[in-house]
N, C-alpha and C positions, 0 to 999 in steps of 0.2 A: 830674330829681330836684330836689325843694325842701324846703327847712326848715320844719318842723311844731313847735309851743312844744304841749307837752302839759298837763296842769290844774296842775301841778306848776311849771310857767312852764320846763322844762328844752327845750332844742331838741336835737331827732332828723333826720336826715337819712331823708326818706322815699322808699325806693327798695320793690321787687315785691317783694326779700326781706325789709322789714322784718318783723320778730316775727312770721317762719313757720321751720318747722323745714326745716333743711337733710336732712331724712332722706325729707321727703316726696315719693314717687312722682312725684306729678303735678308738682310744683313744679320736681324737678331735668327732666322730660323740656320741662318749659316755657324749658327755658335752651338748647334747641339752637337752633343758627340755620344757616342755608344760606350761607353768607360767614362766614371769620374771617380776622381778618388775617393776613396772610404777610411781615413782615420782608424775607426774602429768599428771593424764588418765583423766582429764577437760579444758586441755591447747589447745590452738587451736594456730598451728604456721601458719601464715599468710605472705607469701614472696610479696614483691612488684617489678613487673619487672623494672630494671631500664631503660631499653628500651624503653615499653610499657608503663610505668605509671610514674615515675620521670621523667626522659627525658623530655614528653610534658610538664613540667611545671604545673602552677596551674591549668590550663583547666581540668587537669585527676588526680593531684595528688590531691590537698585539698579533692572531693568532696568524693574522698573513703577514704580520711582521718574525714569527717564529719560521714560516716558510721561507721570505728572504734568507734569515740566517744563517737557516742551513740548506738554501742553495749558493750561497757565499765563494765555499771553496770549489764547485764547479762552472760557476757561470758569471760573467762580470757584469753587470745590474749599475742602473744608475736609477735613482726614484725618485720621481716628480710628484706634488704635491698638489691634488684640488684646491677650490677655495670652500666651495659649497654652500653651506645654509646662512652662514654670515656675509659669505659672496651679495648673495639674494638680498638681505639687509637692505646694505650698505647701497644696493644697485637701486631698491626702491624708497627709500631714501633722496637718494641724488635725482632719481627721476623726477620725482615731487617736489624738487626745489629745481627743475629745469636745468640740470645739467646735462653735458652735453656727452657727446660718445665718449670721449678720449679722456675725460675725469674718471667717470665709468671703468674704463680699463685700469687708471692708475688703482683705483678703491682695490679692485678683483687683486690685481698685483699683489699689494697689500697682506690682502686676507690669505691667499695663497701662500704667502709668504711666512704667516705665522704659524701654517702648518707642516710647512717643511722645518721650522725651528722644533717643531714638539716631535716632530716622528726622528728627527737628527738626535737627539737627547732622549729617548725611548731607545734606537740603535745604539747609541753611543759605548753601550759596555761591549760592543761585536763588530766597533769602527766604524761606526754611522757617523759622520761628517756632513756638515750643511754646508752648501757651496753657493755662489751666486753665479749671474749668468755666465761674466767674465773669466768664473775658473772652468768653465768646460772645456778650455784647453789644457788644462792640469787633468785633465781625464784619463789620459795612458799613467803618468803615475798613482794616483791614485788606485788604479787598478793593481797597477804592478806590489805598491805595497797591501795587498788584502782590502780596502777600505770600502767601506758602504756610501756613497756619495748622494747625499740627500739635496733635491734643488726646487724652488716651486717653480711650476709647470707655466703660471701666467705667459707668455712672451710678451718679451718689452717693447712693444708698440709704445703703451703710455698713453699720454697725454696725445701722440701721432695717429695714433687706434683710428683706419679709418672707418668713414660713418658705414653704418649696416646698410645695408637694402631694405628693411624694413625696421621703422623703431630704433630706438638708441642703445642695444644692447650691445656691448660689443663682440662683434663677429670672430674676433681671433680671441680664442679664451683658454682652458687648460688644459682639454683636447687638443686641441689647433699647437699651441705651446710643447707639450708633450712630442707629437709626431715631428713638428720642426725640427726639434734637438737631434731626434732619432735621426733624421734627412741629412741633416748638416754633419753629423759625425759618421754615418754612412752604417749606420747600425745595423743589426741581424736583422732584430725586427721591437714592435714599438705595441707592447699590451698596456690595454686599460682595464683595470678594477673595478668592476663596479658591482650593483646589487641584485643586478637580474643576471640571466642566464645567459646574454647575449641581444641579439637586435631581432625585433619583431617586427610583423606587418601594423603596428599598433602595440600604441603603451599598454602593456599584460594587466599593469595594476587598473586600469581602466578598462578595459576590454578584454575578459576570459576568452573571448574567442579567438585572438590575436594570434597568429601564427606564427612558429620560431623558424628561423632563416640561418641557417648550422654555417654558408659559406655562398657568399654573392661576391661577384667584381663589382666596382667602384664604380665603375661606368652606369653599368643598371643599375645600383642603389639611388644613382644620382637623376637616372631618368624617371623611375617609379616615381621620385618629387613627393614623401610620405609626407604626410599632416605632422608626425610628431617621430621623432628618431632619438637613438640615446647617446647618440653622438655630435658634435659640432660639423656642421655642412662646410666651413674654410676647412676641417682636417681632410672631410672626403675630396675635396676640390684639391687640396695639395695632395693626397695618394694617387690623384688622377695624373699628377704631372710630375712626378716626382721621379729623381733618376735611382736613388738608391735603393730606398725601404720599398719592397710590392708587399707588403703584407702587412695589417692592423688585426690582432685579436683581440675581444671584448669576451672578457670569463668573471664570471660569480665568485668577487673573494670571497663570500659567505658560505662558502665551500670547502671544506681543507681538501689541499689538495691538489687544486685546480691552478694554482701556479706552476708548481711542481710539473708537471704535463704540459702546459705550454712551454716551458722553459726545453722541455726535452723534446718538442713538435712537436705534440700531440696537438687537438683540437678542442679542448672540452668548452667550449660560447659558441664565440662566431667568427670567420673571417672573410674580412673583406680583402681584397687583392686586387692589385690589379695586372691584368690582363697585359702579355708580351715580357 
């Protein structure tokens, strides 16, 4: 890039985008590139459902919290927090007083938030740290000194939360939240926690005959278009596009164990990937 003095004698900095419109076709598909940087391409972000895994309390959270701990000194872990059953609440609640999407979001923020303060204070005796959005660039030290960095998983849309597609839930939630983190700091790869075993043709607790689906690309998870998924559809939409993380796996913390194995690649849920 160099400095251009236009007739006016003013200097512009002359870069590909000057004085083109950011709307045009051609011009945003001219800014992909094959390489971006990845911060930290050895970070494993780890979401914990608050549903599935807070929620029941110590029965399910500690004992994948004693797995964290002692995957600590080999793998460097950043952990995202659901919001879950209070989520739900707060969300039906607000509906019934007609609020609108992006209150919605701030509420989830919220509740999210107070579960990364309790699992931050559960790790705390093995350097569990609660962090807000703003320090995920304090993420290389934090690594560098031993630390557990606890953060809730919401992304901070807010009150901006655009509207759904359908209904006023909001669409970016703590999947969606979760997998961004992992994109933006260019992670290994980005597991969710939760209480089943991985992703079905059909919710299993509904439907015994539901099929278990060990490893699908993103692309046909998103074509099948299921009835009910145990994932957020914005997270499969950004693994579709996404330049860093190609892999999402969803495993059974109600498992010991099953962290452990993903953290070393293994497969024990499911993965979706995407393709190239």
């Amino acid at each position: 890039m160099s400095l251009v003095r236009d007739l006016s004698g003013r200097l512009h900095i002359e870069t590909p985008l000057m004085a083109e419109s950011l709307m045009d076709k051609a011009l945003m598909a001219s800014t992909e590139t094959s390489q971006v940087f990845r911060p930290l391409p050895n970070l494993n972000v780890i979401k914990l459902g608050g549903q599935s895994i807070i929620d029941r309390g110590r029965v399910a959270l500690l004992p994948i919290l004693e797995e964290i701990v002692a995957a600590r000194a080999e793998y460097e872990m950043l952990v995202v927090t659901g919001g879950g059953t209070r989520s739900r609440h707060a969300y039906a609640i607000a509906l019934d007083l007609g609020m609108p999407t992006g209150v919605l979001a701030k509420l989830g923020d919220s509740i999210s938030e107070q579960n990364a303060l309790m699992v931050s204070l559960l790790l705390a005796p093995h350097g569990g740290v609660k962090i807000g959005h703003d320090d995920v660039l304090k993420l290389p030290s934090y690594m560098a000194m031993g630390v557990i960095p606890v953060m809730h998983a919401m992304p901070p849309y807010g009150l901006w939360e655009e509207p759904a597609e359908s209904g006023r839930i909001p669409p970016h939630r703590t999947d969606a939240g979760a997998f961004l983190t992992a994109e933006v700091v260019g992670a290994r790869r980005c597991v969710l926690v939760k209480d089943e075993r991985g992703l079905f043709t059909a919710d299993p607790k509904k439907n015994p005959k539901a099929e278990f689906i060990s490893e699908i690309a993103v692309d046909e998870l998103l074509a099948r278009d299921l009835d009910d998924l145990p994932v957020e559809r914005s997270m499969l939409t950004a693994l579709a596009r996404a330049d860093s993380v190609r892999e999402v796996f969803l495993i059974n913390g109600l498992e010991r164990g099953n962290l452990a194995r993903v953290l070393a690649g293994e497969n024990p849920g499911t993965r979706i990937y995407r393709k190239g």
